[in-house]
C-alpha positions as a Markdown table, in Angstrom:
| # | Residue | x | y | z |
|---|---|---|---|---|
| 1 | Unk | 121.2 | 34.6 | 21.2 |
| 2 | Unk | 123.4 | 35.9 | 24.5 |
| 3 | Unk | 120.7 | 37.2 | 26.1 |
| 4 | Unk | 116.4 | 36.1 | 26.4 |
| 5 | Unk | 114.1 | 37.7 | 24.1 |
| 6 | Unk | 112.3 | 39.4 | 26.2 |
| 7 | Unk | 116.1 | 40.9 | 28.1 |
| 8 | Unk | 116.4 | 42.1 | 24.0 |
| 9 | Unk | 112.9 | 43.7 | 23.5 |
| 10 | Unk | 113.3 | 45.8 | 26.9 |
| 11 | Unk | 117.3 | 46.8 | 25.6 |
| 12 | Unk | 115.4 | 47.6 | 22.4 |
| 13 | Unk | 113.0 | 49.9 | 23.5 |
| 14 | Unk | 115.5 | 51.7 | 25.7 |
| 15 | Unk | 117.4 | 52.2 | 22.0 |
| 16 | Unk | 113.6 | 53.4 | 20.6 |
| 17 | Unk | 113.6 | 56.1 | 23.2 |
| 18 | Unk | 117.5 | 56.9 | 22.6 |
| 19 | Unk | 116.9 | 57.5 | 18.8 |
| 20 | Unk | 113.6 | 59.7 | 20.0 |
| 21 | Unk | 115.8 | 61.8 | 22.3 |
| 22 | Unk | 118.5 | 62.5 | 19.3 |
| 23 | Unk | 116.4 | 63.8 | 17.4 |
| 24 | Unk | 114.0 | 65.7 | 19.3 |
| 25 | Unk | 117.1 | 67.6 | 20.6 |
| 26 | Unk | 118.1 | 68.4 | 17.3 |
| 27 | Unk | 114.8 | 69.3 | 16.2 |
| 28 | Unk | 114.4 | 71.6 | 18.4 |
| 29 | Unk | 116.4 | 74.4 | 16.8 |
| 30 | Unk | 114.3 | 73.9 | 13.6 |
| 31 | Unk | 111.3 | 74.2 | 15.1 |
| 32 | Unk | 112.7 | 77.5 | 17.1 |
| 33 | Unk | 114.9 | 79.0 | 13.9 |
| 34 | Unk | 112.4 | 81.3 | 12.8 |
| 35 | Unk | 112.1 | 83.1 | 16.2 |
| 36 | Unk | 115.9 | 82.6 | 17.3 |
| 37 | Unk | 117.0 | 83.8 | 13.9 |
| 38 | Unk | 115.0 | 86.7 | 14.2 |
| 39 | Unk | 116.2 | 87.7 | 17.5 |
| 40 | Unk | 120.1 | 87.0 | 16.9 |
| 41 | Unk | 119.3 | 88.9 | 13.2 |
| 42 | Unk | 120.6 | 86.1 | 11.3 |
| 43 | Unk | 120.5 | 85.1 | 7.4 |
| 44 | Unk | 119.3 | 82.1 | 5.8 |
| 45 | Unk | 122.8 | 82.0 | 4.8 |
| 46 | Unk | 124.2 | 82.3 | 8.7 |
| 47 | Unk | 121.6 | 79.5 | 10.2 |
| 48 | Unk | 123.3 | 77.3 | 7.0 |
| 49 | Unk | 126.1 | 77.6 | 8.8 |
| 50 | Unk | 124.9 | 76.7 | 12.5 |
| 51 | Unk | 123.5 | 74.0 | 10.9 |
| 52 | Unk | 126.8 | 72.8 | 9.0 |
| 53 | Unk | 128.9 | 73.1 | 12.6 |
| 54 | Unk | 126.5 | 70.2 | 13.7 |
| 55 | Unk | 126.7 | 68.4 | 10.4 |
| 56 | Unk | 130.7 | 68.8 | 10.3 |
| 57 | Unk | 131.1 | 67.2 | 13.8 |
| 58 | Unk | 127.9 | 64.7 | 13.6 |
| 59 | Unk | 129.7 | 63.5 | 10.0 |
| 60 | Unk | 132.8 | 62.6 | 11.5 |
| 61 | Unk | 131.6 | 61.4 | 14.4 |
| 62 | Unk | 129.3 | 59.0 | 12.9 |
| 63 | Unk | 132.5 | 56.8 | 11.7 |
| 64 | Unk | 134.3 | 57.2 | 14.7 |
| 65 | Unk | 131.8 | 56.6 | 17.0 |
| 66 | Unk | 130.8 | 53.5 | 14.9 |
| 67 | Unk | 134.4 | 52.9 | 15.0 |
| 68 | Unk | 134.7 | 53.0 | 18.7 |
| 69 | Unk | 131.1 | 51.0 | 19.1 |
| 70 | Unk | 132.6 | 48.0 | 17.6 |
| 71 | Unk | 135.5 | 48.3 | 20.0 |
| 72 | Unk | 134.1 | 49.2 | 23.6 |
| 73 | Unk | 130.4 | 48.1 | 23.2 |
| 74 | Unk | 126.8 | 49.6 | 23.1 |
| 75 | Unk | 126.6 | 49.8 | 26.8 |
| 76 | Unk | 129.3 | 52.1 | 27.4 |
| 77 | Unk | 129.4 | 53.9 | 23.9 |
| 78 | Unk | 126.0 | 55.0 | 23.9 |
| 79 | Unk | 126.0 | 56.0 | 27.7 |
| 80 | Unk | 129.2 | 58.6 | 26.3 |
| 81 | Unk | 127.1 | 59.4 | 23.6 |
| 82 | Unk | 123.8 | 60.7 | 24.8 |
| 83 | Unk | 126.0 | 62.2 | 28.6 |
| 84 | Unk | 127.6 | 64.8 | 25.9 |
| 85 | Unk | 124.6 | 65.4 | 23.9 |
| 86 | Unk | 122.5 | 66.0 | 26.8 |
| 87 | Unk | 125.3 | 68.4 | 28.0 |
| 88 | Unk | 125.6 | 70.3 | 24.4 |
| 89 | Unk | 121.6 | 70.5 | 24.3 |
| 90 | Unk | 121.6 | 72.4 | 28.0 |
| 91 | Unk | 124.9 | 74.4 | 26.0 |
| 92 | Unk | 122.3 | 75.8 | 23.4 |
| 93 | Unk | 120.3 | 78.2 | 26.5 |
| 94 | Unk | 123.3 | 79.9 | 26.8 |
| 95 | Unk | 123.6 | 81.0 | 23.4 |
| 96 | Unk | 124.0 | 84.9 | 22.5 |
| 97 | Unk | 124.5 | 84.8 | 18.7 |
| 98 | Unk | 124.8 | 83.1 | 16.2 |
| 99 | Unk | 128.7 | 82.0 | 17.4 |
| 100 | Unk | 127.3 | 80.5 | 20.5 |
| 101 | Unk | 124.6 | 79.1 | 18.4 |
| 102 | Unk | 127.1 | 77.3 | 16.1 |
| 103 | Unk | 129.2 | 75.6 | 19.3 |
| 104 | Unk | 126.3 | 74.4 | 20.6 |
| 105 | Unk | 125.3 | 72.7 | 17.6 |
| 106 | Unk | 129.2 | 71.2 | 17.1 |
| 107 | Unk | 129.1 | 69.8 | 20.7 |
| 108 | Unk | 125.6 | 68.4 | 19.6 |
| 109 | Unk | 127.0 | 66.8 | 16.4 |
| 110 | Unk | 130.0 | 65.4 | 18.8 |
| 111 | Unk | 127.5 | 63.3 | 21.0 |
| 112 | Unk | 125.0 | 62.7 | 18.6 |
| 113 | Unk | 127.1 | 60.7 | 16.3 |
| 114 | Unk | 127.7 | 57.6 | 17.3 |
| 115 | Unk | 123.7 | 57.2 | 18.4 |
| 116 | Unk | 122.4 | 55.6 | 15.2 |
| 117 | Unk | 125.9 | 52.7 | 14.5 |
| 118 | Unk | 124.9 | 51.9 | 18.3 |
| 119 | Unk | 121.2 | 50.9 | 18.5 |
| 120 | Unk | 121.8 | 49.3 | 15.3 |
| 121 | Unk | 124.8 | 47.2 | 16.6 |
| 122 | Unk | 122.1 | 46.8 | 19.6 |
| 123 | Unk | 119.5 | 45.6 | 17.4 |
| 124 | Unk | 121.4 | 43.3 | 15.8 |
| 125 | Unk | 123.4 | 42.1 | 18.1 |
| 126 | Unk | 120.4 | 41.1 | 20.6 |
| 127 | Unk | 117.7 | 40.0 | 18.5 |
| 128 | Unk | 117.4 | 36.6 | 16.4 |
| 129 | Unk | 118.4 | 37.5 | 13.0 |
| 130 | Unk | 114.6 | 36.6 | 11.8 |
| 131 | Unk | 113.5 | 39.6 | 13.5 |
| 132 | Unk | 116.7 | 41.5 | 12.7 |
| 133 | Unk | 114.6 | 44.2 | 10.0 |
| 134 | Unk | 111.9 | 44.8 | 12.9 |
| 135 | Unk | 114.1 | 45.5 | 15.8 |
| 136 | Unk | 116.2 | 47.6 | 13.6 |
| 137 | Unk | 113.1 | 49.9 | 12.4 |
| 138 | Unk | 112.3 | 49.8 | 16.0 |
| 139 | Unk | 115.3 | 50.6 | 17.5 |
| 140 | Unk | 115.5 | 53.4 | 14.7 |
| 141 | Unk | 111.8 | 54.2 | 14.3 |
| 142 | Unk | 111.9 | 56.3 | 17.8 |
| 143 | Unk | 113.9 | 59.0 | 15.8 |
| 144 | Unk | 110.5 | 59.8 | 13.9 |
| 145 | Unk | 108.7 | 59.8 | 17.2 |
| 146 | Unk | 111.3 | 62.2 | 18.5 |
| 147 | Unk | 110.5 | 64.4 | 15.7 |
| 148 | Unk | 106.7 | 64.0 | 15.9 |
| 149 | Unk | 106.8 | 65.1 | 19.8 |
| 150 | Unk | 109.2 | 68.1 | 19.0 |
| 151 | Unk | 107.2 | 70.6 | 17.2 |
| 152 | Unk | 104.0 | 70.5 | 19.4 |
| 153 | Unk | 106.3 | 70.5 | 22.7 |
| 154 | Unk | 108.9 | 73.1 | 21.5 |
| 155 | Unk | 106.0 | 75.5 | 20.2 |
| 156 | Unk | 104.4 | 75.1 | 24.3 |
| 157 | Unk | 107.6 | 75.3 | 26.1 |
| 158 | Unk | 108.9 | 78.2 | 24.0 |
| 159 | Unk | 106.0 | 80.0 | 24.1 |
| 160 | Unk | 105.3 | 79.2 | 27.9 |
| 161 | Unk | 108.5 | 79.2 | 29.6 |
| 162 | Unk | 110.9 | 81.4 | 26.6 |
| 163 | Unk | 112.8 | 79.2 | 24.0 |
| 164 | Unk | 115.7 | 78.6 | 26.1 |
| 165 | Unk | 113.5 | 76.4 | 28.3 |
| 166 | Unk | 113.2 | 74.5 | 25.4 |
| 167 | Unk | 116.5 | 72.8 | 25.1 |
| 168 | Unk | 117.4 | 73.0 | 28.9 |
| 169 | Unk | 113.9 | 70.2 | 28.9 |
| 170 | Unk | 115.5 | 68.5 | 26.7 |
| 171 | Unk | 118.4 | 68.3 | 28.1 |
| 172 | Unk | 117.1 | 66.9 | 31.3 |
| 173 | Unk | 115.3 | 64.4 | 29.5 |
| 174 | Unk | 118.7 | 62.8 | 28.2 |
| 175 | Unk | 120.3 | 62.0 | 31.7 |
| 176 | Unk | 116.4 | 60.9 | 33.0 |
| 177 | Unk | 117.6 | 58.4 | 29.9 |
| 178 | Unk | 121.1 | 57.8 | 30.6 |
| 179 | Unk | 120.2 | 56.6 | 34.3 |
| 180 | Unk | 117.4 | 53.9 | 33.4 |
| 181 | Unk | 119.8 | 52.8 | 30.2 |
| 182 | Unk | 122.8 | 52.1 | 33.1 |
| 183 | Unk | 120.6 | 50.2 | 34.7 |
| 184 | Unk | 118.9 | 48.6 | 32.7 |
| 185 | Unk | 122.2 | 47.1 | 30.6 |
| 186 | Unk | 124.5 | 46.7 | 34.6 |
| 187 | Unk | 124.0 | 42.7 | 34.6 |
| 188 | Unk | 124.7 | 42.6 | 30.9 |
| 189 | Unk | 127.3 | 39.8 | 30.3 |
| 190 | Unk | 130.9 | 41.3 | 29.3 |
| 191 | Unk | 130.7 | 39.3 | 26.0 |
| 192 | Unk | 127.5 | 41.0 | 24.9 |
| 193 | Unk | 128.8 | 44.7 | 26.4 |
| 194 | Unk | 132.1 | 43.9 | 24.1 |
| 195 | Unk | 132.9 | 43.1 | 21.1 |
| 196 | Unk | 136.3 | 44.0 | 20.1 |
| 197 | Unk | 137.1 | 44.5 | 16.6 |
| 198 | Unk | 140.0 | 45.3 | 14.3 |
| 199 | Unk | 138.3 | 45.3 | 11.1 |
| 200 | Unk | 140.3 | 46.9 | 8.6 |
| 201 | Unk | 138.9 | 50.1 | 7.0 |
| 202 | Unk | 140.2 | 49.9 | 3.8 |
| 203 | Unk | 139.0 | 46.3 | 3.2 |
| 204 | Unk | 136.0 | 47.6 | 3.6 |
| 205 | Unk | 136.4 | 50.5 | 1.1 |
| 206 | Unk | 136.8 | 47.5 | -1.3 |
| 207 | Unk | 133.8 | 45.5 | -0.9 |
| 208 | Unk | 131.6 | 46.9 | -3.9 |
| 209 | Unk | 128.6 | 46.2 | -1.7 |
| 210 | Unk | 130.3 | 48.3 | 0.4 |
| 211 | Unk | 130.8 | 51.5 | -1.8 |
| 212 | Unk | 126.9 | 51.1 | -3.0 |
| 213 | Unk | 125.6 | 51.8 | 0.3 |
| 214 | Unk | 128.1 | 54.8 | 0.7 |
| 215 | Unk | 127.1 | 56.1 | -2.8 |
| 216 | Unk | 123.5 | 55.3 | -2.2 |
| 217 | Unk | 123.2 | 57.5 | 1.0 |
| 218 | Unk | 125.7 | 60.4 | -0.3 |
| 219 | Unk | 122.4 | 60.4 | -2.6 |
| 220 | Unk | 119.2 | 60.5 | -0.3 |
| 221 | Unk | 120.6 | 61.7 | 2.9 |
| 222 | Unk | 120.5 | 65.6 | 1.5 |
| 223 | Unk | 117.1 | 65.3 | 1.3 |
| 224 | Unk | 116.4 | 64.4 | 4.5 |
| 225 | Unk | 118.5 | 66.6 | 6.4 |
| 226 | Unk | 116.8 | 69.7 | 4.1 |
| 227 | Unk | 113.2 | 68.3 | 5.8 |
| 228 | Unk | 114.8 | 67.7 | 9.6 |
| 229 | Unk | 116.4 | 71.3 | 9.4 |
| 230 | Unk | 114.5 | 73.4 | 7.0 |
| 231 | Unk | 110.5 | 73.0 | 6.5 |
| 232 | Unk | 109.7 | 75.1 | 9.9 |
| 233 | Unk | 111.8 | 77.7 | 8.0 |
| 234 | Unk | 109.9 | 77.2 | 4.6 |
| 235 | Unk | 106.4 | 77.2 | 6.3 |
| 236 | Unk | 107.4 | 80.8 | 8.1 |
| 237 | Unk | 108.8 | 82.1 | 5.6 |
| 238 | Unk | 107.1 | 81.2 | 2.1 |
| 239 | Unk | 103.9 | 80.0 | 3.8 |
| 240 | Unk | 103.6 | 82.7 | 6.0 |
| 241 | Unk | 102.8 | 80.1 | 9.4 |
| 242 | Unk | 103.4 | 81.2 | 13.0 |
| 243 | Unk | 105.1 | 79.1 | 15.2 |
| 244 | Unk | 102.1 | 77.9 | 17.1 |
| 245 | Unk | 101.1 | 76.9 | 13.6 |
| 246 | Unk | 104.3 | 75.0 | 12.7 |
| 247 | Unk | 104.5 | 73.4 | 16.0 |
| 248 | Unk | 100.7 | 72.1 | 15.6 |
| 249 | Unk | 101.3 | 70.7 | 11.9 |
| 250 | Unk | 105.2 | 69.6 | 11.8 |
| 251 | Unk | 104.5 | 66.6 | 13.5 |
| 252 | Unk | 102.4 | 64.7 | 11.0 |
| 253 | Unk | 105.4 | 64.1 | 8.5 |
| 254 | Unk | 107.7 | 62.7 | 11.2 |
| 255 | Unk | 104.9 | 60.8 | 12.2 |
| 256 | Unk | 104.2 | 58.9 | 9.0 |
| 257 | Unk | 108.1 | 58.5 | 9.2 |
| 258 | Unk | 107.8 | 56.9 | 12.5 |
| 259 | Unk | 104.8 | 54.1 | 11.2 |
| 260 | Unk | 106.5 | 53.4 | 8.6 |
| 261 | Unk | 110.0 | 52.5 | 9.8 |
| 262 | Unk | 108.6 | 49.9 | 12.2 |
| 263 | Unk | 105.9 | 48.5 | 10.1 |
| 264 | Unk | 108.4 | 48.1 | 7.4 |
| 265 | Unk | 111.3 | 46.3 | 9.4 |
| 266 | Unk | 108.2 | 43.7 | 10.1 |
| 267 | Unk | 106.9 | 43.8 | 6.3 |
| 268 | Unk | 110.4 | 42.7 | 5.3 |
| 269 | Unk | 110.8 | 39.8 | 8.0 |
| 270 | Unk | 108.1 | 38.2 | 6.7 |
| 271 | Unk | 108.8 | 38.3 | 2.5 |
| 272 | Unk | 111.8 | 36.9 | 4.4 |
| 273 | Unk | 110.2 | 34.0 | 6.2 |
| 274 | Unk | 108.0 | 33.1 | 3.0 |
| 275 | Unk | 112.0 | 32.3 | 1.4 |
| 276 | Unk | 112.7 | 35.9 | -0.2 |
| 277 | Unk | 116.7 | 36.5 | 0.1 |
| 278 | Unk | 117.1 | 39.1 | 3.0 |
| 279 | Unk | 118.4 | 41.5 | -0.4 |
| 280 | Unk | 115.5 | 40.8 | -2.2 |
| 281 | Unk | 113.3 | 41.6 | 0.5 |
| 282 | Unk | 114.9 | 44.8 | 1.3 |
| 283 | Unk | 115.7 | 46.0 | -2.4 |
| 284 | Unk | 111.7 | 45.5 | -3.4 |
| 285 | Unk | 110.3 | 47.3 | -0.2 |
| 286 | Unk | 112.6 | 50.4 | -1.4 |
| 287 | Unk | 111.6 | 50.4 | -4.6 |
| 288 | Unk | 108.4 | 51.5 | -3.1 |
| 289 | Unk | 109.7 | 53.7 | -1.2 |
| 290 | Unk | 111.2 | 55.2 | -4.4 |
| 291 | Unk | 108.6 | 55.7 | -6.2 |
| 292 | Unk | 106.9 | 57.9 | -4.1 |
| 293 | Unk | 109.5 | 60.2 | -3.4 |
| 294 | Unk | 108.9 | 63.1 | -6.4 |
| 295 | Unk | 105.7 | 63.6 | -4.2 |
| 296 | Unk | 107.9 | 65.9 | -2.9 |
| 297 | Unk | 108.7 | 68.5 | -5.8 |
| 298 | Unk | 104.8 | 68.8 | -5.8 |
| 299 | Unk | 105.1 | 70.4 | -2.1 |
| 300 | Unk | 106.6 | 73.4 | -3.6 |
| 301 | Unk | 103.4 | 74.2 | -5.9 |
| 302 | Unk | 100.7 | 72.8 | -3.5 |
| 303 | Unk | 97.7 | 75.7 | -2.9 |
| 304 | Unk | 97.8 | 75.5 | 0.6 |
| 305 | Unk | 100.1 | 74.8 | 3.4 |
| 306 | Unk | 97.7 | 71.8 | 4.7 |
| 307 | Unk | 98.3 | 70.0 | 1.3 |
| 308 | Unk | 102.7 | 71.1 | 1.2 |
| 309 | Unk | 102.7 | 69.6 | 4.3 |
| 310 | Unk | 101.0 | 66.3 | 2.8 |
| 311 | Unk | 102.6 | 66.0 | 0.4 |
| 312 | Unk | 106.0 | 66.0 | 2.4 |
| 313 | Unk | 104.2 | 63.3 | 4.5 |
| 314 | Unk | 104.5 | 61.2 | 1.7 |
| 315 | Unk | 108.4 | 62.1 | 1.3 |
| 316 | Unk | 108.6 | 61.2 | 5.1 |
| 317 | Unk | 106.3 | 57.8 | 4.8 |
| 318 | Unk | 108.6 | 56.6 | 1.8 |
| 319 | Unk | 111.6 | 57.5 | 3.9 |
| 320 | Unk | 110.2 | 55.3 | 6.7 |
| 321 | Unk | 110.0 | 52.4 | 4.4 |
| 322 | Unk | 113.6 | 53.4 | 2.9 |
| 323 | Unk | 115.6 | 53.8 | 6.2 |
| 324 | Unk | 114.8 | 50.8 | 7.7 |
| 325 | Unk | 115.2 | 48.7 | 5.1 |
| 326 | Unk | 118.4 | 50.2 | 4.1 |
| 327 | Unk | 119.9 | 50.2 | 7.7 |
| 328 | Unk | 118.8 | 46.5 | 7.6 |
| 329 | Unk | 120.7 | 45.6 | 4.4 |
| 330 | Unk | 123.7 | 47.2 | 5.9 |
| 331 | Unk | 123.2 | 44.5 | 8.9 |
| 332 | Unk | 122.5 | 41.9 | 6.4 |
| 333 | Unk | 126.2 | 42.5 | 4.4 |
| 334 | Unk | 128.6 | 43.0 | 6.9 |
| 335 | Unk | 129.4 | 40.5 | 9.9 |
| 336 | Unk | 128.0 | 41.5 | 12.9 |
| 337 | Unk | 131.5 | 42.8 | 14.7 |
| 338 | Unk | 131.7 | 45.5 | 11.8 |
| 339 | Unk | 127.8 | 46.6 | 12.1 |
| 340 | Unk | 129.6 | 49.6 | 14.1 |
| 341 | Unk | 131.3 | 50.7 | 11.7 |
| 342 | Unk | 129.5 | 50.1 | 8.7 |
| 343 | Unk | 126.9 | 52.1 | 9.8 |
| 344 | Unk | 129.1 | 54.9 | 10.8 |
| 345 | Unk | 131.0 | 55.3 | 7.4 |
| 346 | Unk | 127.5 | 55.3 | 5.7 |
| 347 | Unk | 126.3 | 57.6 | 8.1 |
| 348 | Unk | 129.4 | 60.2 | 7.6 |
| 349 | Unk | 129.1 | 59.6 | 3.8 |
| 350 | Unk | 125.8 | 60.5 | 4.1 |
| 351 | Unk | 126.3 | 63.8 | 6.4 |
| 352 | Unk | 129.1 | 65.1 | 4.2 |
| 353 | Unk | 126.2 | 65.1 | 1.1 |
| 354 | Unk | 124.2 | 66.6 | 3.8 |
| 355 | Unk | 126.0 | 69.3 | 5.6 |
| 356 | Unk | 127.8 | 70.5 | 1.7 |
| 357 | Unk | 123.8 | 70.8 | 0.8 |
| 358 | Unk | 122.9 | 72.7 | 3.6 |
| 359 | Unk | 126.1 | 74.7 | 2.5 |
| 360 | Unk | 123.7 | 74.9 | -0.3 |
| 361 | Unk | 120.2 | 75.8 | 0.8 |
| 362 | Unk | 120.9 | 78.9 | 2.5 |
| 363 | Unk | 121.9 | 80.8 | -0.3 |
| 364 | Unk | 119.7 | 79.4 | -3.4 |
| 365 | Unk | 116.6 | 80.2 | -0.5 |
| 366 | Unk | 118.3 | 83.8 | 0.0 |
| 367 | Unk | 118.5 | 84.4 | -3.8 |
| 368 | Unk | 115.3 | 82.4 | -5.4 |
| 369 | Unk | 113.2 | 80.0 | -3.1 |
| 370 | Unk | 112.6 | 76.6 | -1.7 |
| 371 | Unk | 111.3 | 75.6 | -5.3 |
| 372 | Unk | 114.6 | 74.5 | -6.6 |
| 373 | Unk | 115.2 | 72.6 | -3.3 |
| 374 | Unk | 112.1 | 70.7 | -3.6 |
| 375 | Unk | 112.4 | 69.8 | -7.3 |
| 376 | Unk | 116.0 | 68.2 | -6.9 |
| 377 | Unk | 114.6 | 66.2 | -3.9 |
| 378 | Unk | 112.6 | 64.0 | -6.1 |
| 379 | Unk | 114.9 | 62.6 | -8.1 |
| 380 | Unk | 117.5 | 61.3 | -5.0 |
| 381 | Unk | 115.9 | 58.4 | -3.7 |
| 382 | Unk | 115.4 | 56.8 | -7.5 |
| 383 | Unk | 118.8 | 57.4 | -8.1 |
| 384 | Unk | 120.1 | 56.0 | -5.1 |
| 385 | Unk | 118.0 | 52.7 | -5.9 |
| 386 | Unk | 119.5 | 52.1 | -8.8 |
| 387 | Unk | 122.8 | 52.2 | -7.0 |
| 388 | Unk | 122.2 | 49.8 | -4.8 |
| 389 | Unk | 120.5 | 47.3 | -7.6 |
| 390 | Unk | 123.0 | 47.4 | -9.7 |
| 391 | Unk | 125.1 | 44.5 | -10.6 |
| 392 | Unk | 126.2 | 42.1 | -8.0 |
| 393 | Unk | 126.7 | 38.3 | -8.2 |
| 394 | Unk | 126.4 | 37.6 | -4.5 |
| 395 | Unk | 123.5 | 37.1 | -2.4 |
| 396 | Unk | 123.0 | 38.8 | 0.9 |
């Protein structure tokens, strides 16, 4: 290990609080789209396509920015990163319309992207492989918290201050982080800020490990995106809640996320220690998470919104258990120079499934409801199991 444990667990909670920051600036909007969607007159259809312009750059992005991880470091890469999301978030107060709206989200995507191959490179690269799986869901895990914090806190500010207060907070928040995290990473050595790679894309491409993780998240990442952009939207519109409402009761599925994703990186260390195979370990813990995932199409039919909303708590619980395990089996297959970009094709694999679904949700909402949505969301996560336990002779 190039740096003392305890050097790693400080770096790793500075990456905890980077993943929170990501996504409680892009939760924001959700919580906000049924009163900024009101105001601006916008369609279901419309806010699909605010959402797309930050799943089109975010998708691309994610590869490059995993890409230019493995090349410059996570020192310097995620300092970029979260300096032009930060930027973009403060972007969104200026908005008019929805065309505003929609650039705000792009430059959004743009720094967000490389966020997630960079505290996972961090993770791995600065923890003992034996507690690889925790510091992961750690590292990882503060993108739940992120979203627990943003309903409650958007509801307030927006309600307090006017929504545009909202994301100029947040905003502010990001270079409050980007200061401690230069700090905090200056006396880093330069063979721990650097590790220079030239792995070759299309060898990867060929690795049938490899194109089972792409596959696999091209499955299950629709489904979370639809719950990270869309349930405020359901609960106004087909449940009738008023944003003080959704910002008091939003949290609690993020939240389970949140537990989950770091009890379940430590779950998996240990079948580890007691002699699992790291793919064994990982492949069994998302079965679980599997299984539980058609708790979701039950949201749709539930007689109250107390009981939709647990019931997507269970989606979000299982998804805790999923993520971490599958980021950690990414880890666990590729050497630790490509972590970068591993993560960052899977990541872009998965936000092509998500931003051609949200291409998707707009209009069947506009024309029938969320039903259909939440029906097809409980068969993803099954199917992109068996994906990843099909056939393979090697052990990971």
């Amino acid at each position: 290990m190039a740096i003392s444990l305890r050097r790693a667990w400080v770096l790793c909670g500075l990456l905890f609080v980077a993943t929170a920051l990501s996504f409680l600036d892009r939760q924001v909007l959700s919580v906000l789209a049924p009163q900024i969607t009101t105001e601006f007159g916008m369609t279901n259809t419309a806010y699909s396509r605010v959402v797309f312009a930050f799943g089109l750059s975010y998708t691309v992005m994610f590869s490059l920015g995993g890409r230019l991880l493995d090349s410059v470091g996570t020192r310097l890469g995620l300092a970029v990163s979260v300096l032009v999301w930060s930027l973009a978030s403060g972007m969104h107060a200026l908005a008019t319309g929805a065309a505003g709206l929609g650039a705000a989200r792009f430059f959004l995507g743009v720094g967000e992207g490389a966020c997630f191959p960079a505290v996972t490179k961090g993770a791995v690269q600065w923890m003992p492989a034996e507690r690889r799986a925790m510091a992961v869901g750690i590292a990882n895990g503060g993108s739940a918290f992120g979203a627990v914090l943003a309903p409650p806190l958007t509801a307030w500010i927006a309600t307090s201050f006017g929504w545009r207060s909202a994301f100029l907070c947040t905003s502010v928040l990001g270079f409050i982080w980007l200061a401690a995290w230069l700090i905090a990473c200056r006396p880093l050595p330069p063979h721990v800020t650097n590790t220079a790679t030239r792995v070759s894309l299309l060898a990867m491409f060929k690795r049938p490990e490899m194109r089972r993780l792409l596959i696999a998240r091209f499955l299950f990442d629709p489904v979370f995106y639809f719950y990270m952009f869309w349930i405020p939207q359901y609960l106004s519109r087909e449940r009738g809640m008023p944003l003080t409402a959704i910002g008091a009761l939003t949290w609690i599925p993020f939240f389970a996320l949140g537990i989950t994703n770091i009890a379940a990186g430590s779950i998996s260390d240990g079948l580890v220690a007691r002699g699992w195979t790291p793919r064994s370990a990982r492949l069994r813990l998302m079965l679980i998470a599997a299984l539980l995932t058609p708790a979701s199409a039950l949201a749709a039919f539930a007689g109250t919104p107390a009981l939709a909303i647990g019931l997507m708590s269970v989606l979000m619980f299982a998804h805790g258990i999923w993520i971490a395990n599958y980021i950690t089996l990414i880890a666990d297959t590729v050497d630790s120079t490509e972590v970068g970009t591993a993560v960052g094709l899977t990541g872009t694999c998965g936000g092509v499934a998500g931003m051609l679904s949200n291409l998707v949700v707009g209009p069947v909402v506009d024309s029938y409801s969320f039903t259909p949505i939440f029906l097809a969301s409980a068969i993803l996560y099954p199917l992109a199991w068996l994906v990843l336990a099909s056939r393979n002779r090697r052990a990971v």
